[in-house]
C-alpha positions as CSV (number, residue, x, y, z in Angstrom):
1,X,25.0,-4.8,28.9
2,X,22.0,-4.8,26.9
3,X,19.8,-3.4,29.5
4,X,22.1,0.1,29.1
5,X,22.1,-0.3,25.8
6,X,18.8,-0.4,25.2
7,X,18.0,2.7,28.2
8,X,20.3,4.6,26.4
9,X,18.7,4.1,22.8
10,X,15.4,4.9,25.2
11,X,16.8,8.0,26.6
12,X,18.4,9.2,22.9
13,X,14.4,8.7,21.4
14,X,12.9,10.8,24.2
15,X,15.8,14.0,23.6
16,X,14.7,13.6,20.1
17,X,11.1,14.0,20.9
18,X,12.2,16.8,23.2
19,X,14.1,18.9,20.8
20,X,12.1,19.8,18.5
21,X,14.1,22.2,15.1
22,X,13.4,25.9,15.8
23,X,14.7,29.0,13.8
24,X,18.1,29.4,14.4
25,X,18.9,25.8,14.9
26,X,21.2,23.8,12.9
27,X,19.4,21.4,10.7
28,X,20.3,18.0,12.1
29,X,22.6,16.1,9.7
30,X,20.4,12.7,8.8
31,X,21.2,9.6,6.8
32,X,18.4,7.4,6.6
33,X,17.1,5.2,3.5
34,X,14.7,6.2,0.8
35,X,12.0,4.2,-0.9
36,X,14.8,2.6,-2.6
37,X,16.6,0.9,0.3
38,X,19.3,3.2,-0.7
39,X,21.3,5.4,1.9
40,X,19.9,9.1,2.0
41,X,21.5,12.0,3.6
42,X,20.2,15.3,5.1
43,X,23.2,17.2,4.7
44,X,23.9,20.7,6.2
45,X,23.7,22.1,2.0
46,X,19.8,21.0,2.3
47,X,18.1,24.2,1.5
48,X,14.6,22.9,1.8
49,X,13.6,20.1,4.0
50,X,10.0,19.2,2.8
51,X,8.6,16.5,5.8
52,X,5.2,14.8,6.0
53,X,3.6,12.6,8.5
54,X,0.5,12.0,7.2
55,X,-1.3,10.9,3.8
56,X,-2.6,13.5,3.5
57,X,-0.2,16.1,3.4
58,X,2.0,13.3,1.3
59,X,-0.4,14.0,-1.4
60,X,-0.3,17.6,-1.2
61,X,3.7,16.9,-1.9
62,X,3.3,14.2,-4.3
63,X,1.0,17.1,-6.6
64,X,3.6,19.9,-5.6
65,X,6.5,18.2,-7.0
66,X,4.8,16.7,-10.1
67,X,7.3,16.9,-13.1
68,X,10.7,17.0,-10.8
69,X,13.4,14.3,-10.5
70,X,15.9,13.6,-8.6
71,X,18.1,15.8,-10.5
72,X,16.2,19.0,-10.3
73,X,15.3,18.8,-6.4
74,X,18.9,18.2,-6.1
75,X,20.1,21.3,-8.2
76,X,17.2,23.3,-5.9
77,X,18.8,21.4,-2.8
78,X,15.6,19.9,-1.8
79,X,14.7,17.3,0.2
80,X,11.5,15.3,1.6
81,X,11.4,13.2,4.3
82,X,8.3,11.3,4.9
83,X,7.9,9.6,8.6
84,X,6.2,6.2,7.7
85,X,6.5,4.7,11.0
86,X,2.3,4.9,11.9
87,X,1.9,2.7,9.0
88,X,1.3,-1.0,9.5
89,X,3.8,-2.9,8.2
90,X,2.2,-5.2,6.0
91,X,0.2,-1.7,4.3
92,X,3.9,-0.2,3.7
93,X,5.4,-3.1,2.1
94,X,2.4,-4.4,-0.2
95,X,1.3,-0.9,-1.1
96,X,2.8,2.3,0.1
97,X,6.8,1.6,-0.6
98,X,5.5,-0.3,-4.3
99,X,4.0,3.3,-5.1
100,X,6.7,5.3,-3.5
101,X,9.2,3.9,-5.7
102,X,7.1,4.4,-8.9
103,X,8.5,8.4,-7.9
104,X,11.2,9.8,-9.8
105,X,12.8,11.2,-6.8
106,X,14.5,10.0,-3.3
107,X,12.2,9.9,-0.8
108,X,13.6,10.3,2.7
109,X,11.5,7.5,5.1
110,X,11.3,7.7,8.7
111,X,10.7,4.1,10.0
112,X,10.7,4.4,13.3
113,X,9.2,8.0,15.3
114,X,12.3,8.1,16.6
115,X,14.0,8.9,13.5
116,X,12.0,11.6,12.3
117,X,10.9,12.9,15.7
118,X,12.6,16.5,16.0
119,X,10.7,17.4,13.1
120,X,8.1,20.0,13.6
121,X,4.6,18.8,12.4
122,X,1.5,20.4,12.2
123,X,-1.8,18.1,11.7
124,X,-3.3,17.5,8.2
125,X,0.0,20.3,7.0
126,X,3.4,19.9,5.0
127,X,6.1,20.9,6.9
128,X,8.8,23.3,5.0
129,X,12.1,23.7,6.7
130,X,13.9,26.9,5.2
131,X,17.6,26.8,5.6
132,X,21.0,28.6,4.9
133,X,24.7,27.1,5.6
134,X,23.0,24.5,7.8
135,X,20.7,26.9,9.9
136,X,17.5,26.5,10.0
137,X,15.7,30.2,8.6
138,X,12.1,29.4,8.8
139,X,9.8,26.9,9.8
140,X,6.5,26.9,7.5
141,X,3.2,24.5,7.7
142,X,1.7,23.9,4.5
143,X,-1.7,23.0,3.2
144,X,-1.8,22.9,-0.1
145,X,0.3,22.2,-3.5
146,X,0.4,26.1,-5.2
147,X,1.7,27.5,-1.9
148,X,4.4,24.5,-1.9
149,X,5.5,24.6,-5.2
150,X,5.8,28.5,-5.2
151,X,7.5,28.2,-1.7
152,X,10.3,25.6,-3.2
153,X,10.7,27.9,-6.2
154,X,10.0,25.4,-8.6
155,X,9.1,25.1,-12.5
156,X,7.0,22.4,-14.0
């Protein structure tokens, strides 16, 4: 029994990894936790899906949304996921998560690749997910905080 169960949890990761969001798909529905330990959802209302895999680009983010909180990224219907599954774990509890929750807005973690793995990525790049009534419009890669923050539509 736990043999299947565990090949079918297998076979679920490697779908994810296979489909990979494209225009015209529907934005997956995800409920995952942010830095808080608190339940987060993706919801099908999400009009931009901000994802990073990398520090990087999580700085690029962290500049881009200086000045928003939780309430104006939710009026915009905004919402970043970062995938923090490539970080040891010791690095993400003693430092990353600490600094994380020191941000005045959810932050959506990926914890495992699994979880985050239909995401499209492009290395060193934000990711910007466009979408309308739960399908996906445009799929942009992002390098730096102007382009974000004029992208998202948002005021300081």
């Amino acid at each position: 029994m736990k043999t299947a169960i565990l090949l079918s949890l297998l076979l679920f990761s490697a779908l994810l990894a296979a489909a990979t969001l494209q225009v015209g798909s529907r934005l997956p529905v995800l409920t995952l936790k942010d830095q808080h330990d608190a339940p987060a959802t993706i919801a099908t209302t999400t009009h931009y899906l901000i994802f990073t895999a990398e520090r990087a680009p999580s700085a690029v983010v962290e500049t881009a949304l200086e000045g928003q909180t939780a309430q104006t990224l939710d009026a915009a219907k905004v919402r970043y996921v970062a995938d923090i599954s490539g970080m040891p774990a010791l690095v993400s509890a003693a430092f990353a998560l600490p600094k994380l929750r020191k941000r005045p807005y959810p932050i959506v973690l990926g914890r495992t690749a699994a979880e985050t793995a239909m995401l499209p990525r492009a290395p060193g790049k934000v990711t910007l997910v466009a979408s309308v009534g739960g399908t996906i419009t445009a799929i942009r890669f992002i390098g730096d905080a102007v382009t974000l923050r004029t992208a998202l539509g948002l005021v300081r």
